[in-house]
N, CA, C, O and CB atoms as a CASP TS submission, in Angstrom:
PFRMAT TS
TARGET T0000
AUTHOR 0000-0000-0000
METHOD Language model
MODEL 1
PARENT N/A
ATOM      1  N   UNK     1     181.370  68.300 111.660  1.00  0.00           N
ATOM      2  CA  UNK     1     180.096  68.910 111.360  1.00  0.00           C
ATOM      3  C   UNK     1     180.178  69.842 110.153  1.00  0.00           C
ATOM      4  O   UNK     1     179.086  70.237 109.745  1.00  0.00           O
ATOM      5  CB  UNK     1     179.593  69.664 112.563  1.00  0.00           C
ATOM      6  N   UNK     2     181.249  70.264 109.512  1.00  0.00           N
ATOM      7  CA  UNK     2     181.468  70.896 108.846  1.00  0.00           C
ATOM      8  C   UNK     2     181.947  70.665 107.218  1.00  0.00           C
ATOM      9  O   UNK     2     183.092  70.283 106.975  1.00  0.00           O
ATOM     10  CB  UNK     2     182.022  71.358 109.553  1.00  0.00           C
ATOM     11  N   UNK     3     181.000  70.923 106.174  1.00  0.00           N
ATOM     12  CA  UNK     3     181.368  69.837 105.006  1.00  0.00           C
ATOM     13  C   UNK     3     181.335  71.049 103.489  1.00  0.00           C
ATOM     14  O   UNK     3     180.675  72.039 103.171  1.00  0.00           O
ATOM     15  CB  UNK     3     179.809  68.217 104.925  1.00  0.00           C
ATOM     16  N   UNK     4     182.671  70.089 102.782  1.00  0.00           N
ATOM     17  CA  UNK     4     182.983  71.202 101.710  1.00  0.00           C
ATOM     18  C   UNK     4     181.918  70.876 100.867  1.00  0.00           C
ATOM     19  O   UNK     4     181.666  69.671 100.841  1.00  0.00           O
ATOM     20  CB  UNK     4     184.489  71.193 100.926  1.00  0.00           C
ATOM     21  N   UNK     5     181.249  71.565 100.199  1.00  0.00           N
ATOM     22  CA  UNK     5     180.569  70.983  98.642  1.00  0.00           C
ATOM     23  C   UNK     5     180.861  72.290  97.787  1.00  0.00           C
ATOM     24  O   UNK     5     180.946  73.457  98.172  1.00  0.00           O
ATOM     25  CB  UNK     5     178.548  70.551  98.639  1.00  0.00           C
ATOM     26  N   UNK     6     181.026  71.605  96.162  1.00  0.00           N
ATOM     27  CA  UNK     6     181.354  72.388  95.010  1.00  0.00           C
ATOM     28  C   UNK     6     179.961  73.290  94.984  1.00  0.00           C
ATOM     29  O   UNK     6     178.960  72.577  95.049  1.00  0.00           O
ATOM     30  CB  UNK     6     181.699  71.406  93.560  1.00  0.00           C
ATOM     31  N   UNK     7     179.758  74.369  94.923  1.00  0.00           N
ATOM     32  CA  UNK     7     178.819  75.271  94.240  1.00  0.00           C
ATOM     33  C   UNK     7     179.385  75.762  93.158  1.00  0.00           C
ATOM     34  O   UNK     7     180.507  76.265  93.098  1.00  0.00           O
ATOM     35  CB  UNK     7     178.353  76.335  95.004  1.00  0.00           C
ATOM     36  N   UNK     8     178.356  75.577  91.994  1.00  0.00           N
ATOM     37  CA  UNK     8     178.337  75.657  90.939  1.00  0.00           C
ATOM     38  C   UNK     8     179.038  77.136  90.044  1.00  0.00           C
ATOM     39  O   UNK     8     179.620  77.075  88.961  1.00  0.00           O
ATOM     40  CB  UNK     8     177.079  75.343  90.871  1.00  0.00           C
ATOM     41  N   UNK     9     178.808  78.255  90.761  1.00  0.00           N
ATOM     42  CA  UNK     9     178.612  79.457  90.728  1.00  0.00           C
ATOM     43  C   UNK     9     179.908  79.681  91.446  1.00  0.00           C
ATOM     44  O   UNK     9     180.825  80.123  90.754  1.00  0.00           O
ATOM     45  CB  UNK     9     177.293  79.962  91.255  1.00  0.00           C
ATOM     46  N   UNK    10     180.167  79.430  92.844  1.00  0.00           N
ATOM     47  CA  UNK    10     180.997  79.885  93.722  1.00  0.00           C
ATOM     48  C   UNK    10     182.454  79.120  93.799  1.00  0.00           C
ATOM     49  O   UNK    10     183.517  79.625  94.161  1.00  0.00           O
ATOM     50  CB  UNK    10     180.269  79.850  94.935  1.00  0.00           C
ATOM     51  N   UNK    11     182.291  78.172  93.493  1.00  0.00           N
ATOM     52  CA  UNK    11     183.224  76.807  93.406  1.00  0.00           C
ATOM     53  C   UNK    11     183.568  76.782  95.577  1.00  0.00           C
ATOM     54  O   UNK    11     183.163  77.605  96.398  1.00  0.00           O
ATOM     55  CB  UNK    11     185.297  77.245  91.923  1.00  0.00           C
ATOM     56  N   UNK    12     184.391  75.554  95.811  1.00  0.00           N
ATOM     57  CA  UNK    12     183.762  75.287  97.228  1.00  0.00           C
ATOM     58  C   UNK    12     183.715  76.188  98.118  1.00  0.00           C
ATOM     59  O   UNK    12     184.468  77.131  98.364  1.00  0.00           O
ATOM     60  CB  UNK    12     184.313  74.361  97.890  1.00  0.00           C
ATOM     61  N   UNK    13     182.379  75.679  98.778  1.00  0.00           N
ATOM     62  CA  UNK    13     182.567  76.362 100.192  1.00  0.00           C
ATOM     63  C   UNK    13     181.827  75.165 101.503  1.00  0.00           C
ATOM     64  O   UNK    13     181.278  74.071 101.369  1.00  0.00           O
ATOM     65  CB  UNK    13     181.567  78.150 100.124  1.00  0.00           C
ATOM     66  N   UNK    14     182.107  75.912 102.591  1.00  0.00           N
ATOM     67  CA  UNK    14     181.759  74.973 103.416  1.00  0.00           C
ATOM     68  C   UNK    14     180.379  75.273 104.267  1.00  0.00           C
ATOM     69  O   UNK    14     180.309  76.272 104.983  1.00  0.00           O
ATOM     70  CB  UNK    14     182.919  74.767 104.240  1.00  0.00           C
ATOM     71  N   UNK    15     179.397  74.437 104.155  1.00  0.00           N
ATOM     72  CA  UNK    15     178.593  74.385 105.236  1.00  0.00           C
ATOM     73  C   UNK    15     178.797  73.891 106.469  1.00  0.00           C
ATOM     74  O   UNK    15     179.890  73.483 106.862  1.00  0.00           O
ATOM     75  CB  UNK    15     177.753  73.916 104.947  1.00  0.00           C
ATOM     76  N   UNK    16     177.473  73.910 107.314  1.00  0.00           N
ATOM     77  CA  UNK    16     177.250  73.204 108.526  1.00  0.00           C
ATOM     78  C   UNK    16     176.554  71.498 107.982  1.00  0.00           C
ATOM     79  O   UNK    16     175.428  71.531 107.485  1.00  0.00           O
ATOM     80  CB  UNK    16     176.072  74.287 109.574  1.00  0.00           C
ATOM     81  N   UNK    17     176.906  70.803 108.044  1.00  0.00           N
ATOM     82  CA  UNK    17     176.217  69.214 108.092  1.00  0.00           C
ATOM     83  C   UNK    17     175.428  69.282 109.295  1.00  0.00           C
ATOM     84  O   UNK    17     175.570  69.973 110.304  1.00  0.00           O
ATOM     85  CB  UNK    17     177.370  67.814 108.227  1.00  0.00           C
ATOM     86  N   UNK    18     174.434  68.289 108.929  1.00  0.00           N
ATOM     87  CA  UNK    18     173.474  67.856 110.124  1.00  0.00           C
ATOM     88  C   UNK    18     173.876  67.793 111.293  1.00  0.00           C
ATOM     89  O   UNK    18     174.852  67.042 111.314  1.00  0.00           O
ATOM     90  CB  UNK    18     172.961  66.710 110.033  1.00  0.00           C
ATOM     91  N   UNK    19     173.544  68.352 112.715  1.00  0.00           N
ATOM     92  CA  UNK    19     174.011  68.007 113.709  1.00  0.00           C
ATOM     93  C   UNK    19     173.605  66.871 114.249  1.00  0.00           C
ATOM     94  O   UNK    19     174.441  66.193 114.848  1.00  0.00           O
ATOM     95  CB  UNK    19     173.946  68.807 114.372  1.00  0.00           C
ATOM     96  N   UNK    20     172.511  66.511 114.172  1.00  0.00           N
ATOM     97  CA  UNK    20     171.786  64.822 114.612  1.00  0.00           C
ATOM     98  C   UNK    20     172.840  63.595 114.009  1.00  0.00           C
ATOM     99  O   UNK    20     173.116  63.532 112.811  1.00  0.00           O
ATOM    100  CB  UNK    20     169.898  64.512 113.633  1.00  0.00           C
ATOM    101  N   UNK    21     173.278  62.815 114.835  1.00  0.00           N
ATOM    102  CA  UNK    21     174.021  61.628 114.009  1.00  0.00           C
ATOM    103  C   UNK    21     172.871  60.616 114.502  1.00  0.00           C
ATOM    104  O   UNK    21     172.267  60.781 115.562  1.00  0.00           O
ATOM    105  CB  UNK    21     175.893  61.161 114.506  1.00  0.00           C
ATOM    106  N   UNK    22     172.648  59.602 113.657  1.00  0.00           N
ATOM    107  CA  UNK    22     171.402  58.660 113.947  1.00  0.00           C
ATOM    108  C   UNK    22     172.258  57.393 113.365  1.00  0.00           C
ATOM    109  O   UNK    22     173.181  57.308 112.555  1.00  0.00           O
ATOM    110  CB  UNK    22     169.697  59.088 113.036  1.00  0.00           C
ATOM    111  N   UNK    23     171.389  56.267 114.302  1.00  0.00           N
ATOM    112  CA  UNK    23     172.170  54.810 114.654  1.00  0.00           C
ATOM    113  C   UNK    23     171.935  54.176 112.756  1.00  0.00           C
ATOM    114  O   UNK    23     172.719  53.273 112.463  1.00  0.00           O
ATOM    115  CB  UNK    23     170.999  53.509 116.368  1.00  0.00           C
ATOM    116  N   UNK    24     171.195  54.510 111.896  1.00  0.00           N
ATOM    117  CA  UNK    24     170.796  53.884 110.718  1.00  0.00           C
ATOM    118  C   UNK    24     171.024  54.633 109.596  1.00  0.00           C
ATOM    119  O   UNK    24     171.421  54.129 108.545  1.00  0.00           O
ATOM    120  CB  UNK    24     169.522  53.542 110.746  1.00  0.00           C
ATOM    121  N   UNK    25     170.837  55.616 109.718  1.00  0.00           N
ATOM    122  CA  UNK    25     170.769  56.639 108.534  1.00  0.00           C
ATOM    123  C   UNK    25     171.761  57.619 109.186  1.00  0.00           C
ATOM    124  O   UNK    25     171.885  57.922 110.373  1.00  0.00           O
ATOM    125  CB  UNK    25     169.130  57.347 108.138  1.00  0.00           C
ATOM    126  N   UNK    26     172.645  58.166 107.754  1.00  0.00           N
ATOM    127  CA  UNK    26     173.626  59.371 108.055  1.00  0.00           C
ATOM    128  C   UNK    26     173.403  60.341 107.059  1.00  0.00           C
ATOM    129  O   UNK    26     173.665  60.265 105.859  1.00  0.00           O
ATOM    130  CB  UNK    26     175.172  59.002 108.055  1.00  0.00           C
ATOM    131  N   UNK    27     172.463  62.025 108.225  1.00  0.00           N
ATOM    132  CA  UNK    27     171.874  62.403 106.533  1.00  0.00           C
ATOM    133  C   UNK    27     173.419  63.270 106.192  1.00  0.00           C
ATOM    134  O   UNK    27     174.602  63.159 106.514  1.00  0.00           O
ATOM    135  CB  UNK    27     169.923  63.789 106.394  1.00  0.00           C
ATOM    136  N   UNK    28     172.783  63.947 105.555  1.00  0.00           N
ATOM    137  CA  UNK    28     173.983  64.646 104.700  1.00  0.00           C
ATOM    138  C   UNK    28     173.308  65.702 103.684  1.00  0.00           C
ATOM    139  O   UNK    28     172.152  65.779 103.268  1.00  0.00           O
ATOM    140  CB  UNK    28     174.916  63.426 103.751  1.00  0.00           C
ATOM    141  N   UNK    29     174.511  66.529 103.424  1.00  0.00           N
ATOM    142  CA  UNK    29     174.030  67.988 102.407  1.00  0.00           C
ATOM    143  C   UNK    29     173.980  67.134 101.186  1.00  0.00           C
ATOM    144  O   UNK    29     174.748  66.232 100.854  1.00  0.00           O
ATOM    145  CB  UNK    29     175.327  69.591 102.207  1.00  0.00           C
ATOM    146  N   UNK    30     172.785  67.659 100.507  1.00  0.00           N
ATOM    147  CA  UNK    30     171.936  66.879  99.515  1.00  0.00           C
ATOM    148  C   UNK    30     172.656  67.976  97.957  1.00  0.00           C
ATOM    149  O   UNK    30     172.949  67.676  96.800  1.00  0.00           O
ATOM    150  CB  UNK    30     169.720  67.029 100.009  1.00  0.00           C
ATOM    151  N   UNK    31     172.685  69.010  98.587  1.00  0.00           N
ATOM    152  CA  UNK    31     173.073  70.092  97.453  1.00  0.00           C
ATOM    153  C   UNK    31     173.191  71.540  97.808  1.00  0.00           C
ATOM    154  O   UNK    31     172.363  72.056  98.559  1.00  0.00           O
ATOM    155  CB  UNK    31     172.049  70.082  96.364  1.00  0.00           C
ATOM    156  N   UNK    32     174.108  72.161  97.339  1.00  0.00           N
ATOM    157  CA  UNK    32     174.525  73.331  97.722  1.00  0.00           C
ATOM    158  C   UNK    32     173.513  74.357  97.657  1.00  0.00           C
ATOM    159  O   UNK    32     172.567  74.100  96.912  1.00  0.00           O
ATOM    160  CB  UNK    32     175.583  73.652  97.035  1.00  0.00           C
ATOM    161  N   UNK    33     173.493  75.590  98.338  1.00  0.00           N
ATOM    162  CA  UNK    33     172.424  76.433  97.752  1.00  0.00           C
ATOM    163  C   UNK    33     172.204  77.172  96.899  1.00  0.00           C
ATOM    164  O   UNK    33     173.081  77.777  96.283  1.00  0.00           O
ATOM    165  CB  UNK    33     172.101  76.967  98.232  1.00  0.00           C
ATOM    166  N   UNK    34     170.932  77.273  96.688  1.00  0.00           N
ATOM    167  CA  UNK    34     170.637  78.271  95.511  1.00  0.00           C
ATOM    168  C   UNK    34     171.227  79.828  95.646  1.00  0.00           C
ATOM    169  O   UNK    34     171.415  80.585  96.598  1.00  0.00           O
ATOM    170  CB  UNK    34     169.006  78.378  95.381  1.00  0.00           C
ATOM    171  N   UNK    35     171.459  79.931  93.917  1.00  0.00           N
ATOM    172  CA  UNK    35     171.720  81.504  93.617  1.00  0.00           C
ATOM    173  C   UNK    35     170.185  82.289  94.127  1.00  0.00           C
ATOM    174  O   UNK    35     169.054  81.811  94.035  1.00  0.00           O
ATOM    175  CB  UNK    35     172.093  81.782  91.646  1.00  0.00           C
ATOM    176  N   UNK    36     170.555  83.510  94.629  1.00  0.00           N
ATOM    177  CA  UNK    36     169.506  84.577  94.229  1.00  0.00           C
ATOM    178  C   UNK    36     168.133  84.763  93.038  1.00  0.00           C
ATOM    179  O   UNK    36     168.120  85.296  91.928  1.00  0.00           O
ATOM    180  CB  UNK    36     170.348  85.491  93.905  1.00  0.00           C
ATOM    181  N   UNK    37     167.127  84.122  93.770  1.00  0.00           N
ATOM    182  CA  UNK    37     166.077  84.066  92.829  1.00  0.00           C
ATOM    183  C   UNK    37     166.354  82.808  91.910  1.00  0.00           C
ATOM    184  O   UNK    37     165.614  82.684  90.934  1.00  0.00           O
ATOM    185  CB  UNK    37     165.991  85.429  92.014  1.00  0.00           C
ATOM    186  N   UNK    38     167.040  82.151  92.054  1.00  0.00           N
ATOM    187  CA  UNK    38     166.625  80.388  91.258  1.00  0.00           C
ATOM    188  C   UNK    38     165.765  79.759  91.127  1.00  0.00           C
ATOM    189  O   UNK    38     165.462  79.049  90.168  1.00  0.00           O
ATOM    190  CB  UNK    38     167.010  79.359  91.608  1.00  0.00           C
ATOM    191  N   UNK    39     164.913  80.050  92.699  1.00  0.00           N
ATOM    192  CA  UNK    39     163.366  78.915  92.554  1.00  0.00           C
ATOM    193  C   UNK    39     162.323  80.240  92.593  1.00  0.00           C
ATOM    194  O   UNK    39     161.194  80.026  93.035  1.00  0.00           O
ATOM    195  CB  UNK    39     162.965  77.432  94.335  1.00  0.00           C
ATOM    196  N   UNK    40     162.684  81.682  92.117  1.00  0.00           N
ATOM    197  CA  UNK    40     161.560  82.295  92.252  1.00  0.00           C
ATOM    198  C   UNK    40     160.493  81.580  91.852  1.00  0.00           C
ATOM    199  O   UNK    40     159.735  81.023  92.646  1.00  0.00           O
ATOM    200  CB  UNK    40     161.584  83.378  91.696  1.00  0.00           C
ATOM    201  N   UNK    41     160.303  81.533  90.003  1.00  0.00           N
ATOM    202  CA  UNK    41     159.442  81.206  89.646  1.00  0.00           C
ATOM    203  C   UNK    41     158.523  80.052  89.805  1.00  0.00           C
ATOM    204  O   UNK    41     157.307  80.123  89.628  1.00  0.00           O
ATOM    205  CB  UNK    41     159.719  81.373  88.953  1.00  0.00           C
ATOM    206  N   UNK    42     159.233  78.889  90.181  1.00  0.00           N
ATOM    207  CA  UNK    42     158.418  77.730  90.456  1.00  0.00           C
ATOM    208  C   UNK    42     157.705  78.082  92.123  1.00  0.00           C
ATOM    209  O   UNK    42     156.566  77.787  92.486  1.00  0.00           O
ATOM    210  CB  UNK    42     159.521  76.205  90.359  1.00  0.00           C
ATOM    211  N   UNK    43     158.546  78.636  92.762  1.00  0.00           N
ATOM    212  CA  UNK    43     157.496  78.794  94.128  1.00  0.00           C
ATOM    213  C   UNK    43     156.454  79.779  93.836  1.00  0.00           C
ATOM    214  O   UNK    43     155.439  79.474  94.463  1.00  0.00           O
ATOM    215  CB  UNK    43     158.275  79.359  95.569  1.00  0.00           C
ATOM    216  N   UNK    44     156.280  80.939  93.069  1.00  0.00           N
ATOM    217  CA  UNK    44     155.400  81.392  92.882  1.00  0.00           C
ATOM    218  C   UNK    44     154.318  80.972  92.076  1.00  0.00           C
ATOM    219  O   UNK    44     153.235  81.444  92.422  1.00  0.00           O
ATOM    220  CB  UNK    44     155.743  82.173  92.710  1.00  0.00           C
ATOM    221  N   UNK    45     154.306  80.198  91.071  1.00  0.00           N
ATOM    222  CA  UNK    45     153.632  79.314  90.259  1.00  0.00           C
ATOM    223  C   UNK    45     153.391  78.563  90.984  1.00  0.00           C
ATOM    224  O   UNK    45     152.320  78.845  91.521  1.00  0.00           O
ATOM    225  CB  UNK    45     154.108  78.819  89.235  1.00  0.00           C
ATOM    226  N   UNK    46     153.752  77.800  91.299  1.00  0.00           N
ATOM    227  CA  UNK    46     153.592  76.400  91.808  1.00  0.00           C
ATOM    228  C   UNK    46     152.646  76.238  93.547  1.00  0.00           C
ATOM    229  O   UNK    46     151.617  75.688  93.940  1.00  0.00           O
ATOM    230  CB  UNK    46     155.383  75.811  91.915  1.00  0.00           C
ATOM    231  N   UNK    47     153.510  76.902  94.018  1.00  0.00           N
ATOM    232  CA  UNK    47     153.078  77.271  95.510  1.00  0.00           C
ATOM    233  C   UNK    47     152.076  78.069  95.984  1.00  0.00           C
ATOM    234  O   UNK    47     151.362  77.831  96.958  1.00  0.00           O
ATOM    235  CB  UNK    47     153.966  77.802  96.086  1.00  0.00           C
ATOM    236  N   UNK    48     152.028  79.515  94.898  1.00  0.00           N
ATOM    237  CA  UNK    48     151.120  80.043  95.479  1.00  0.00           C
ATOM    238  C   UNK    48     150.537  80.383  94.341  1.00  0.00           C
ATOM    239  O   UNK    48     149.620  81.195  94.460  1.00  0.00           O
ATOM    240  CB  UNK    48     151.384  80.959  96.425  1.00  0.00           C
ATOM    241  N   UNK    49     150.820  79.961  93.129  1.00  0.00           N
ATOM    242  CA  UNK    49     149.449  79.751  92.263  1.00  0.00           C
ATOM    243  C   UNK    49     149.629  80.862  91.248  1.00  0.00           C
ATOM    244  O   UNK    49     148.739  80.922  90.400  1.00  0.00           O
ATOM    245  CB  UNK    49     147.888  79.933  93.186  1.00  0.00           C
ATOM    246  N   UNK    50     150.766  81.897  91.153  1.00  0.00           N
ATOM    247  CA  UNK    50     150.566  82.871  90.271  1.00  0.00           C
ATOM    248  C   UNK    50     150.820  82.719  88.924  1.00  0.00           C
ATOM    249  O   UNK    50     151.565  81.832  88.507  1.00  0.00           O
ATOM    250  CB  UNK    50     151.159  83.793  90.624  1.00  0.00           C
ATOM    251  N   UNK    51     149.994  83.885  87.875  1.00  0.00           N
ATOM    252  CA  UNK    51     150.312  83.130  86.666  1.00  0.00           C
ATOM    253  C   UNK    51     151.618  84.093  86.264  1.00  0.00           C
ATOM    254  O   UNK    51     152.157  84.828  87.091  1.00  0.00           O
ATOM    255  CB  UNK    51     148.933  83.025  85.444  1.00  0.00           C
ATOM    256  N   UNK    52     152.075  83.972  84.781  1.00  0.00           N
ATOM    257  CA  UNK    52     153.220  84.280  84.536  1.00  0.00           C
ATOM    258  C   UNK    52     153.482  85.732  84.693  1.00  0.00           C
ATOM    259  O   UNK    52     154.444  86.311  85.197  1.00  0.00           O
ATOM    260  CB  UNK    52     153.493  83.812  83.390  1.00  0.00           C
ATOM    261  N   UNK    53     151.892  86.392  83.887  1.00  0.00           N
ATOM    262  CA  UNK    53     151.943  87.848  84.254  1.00  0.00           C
ATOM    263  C   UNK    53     152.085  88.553  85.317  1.00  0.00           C
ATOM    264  O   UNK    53     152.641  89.649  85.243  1.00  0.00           O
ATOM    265  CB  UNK    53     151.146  88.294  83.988  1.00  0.00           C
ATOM    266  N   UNK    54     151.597  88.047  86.541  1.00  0.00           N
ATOM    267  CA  UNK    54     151.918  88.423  87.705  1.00  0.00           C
ATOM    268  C   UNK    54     153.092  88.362  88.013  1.00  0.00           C
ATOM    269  O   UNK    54     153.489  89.372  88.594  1.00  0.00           O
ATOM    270  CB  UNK    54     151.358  87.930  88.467  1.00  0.00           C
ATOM    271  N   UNK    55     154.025  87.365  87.819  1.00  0.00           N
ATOM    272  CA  UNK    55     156.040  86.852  88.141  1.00  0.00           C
ATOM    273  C   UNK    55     156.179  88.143  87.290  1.00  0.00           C
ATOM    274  O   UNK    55     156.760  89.032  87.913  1.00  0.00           O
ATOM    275  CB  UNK    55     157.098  84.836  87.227  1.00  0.00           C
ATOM    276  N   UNK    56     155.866  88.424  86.249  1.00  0.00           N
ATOM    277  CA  UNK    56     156.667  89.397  85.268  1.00  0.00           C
ATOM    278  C   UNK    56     156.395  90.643  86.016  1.00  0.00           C
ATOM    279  O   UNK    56     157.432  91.263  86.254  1.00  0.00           O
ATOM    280  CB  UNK    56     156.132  89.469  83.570  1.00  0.00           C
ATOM    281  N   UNK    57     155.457  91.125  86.400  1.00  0.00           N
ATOM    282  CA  UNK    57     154.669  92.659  86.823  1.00  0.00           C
ATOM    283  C   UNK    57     155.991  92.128  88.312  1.00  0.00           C
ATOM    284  O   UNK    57     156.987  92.804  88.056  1.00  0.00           O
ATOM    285  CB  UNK    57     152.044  92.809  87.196  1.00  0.00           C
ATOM    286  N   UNK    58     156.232  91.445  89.336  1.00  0.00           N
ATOM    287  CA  UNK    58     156.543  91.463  90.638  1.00  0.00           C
ATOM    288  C   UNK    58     158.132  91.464  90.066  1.00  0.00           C
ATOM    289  O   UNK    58     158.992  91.956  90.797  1.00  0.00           O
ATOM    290  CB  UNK    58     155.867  90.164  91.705  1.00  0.00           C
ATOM    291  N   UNK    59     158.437  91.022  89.022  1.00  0.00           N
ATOM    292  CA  UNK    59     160.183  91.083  88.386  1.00  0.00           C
ATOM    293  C   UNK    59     160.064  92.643  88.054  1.00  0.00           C
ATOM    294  O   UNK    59     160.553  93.401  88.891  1.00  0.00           O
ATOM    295  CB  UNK    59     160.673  89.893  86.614  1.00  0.00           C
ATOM    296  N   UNK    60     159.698  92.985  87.361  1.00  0.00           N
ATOM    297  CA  UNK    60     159.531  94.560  86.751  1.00  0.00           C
ATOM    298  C   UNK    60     159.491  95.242  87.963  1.00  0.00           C
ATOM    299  O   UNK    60     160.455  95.975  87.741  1.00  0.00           O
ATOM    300  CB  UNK    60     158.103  94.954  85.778  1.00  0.00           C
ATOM    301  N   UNK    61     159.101  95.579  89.124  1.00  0.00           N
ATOM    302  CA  UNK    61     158.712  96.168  90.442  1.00  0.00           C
ATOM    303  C   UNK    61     159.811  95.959  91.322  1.00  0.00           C
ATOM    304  O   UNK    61     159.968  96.448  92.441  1.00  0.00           O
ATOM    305  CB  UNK    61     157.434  95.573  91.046  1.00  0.00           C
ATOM    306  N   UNK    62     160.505  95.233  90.741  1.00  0.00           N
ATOM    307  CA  UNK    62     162.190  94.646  91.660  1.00  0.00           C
ATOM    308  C   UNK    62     161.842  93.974  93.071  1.00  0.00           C
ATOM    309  O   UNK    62     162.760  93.861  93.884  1.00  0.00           O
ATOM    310  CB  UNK    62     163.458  96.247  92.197  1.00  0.00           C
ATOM    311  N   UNK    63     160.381  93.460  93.444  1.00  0.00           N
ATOM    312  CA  UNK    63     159.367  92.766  94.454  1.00  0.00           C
ATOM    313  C   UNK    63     160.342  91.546  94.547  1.00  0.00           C
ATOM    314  O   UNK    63     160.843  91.066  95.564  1.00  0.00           O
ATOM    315  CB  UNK    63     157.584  92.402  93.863  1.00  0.00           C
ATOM    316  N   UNK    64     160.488  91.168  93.276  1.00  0.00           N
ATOM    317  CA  UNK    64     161.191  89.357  93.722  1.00  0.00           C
ATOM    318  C   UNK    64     162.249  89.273  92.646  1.00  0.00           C
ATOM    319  O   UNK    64     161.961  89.870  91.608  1.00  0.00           O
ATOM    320  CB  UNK    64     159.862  87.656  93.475  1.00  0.00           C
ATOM    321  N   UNK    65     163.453  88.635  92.684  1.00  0.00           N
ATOM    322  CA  UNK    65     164.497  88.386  91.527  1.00  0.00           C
ATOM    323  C   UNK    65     164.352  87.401  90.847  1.00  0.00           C
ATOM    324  O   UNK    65     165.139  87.161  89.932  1.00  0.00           O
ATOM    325  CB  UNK    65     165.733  88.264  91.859  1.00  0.00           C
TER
END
């Protein structure tokens, strides 16, 4: 259950793999996780719609990284 993958940043470490094993499909870690604040900007754009000035004012406020 337990699987090495390279992070980019960290070089390896190990997660947990899926606990479900299924008769057809074997899922698997797709990709290591993100650094601190990597997808800020697209989830805030994207997800909840903010424009850039707002990401900048909530970065400046130390609100989000």
């Amino acid at each position: 259950m337990i699987e090495q993958v390279e992070h980019p940043a960290c070089g390896p470490i190990k997660l947990v793999n899926h606990p479900v094993k299924y008769s057809r499909v074997e899922p698997k870690i797709r990709s290591p996780p993100p650094m601190l604040g990597e997808h800020t900007y697209e989830v805030l754009s994207e997800v909840l719609g903010l424009g850039e000035s707002d990401i900048e004012a909530l970065k400046k406020e130390k609100t989000v990284a």
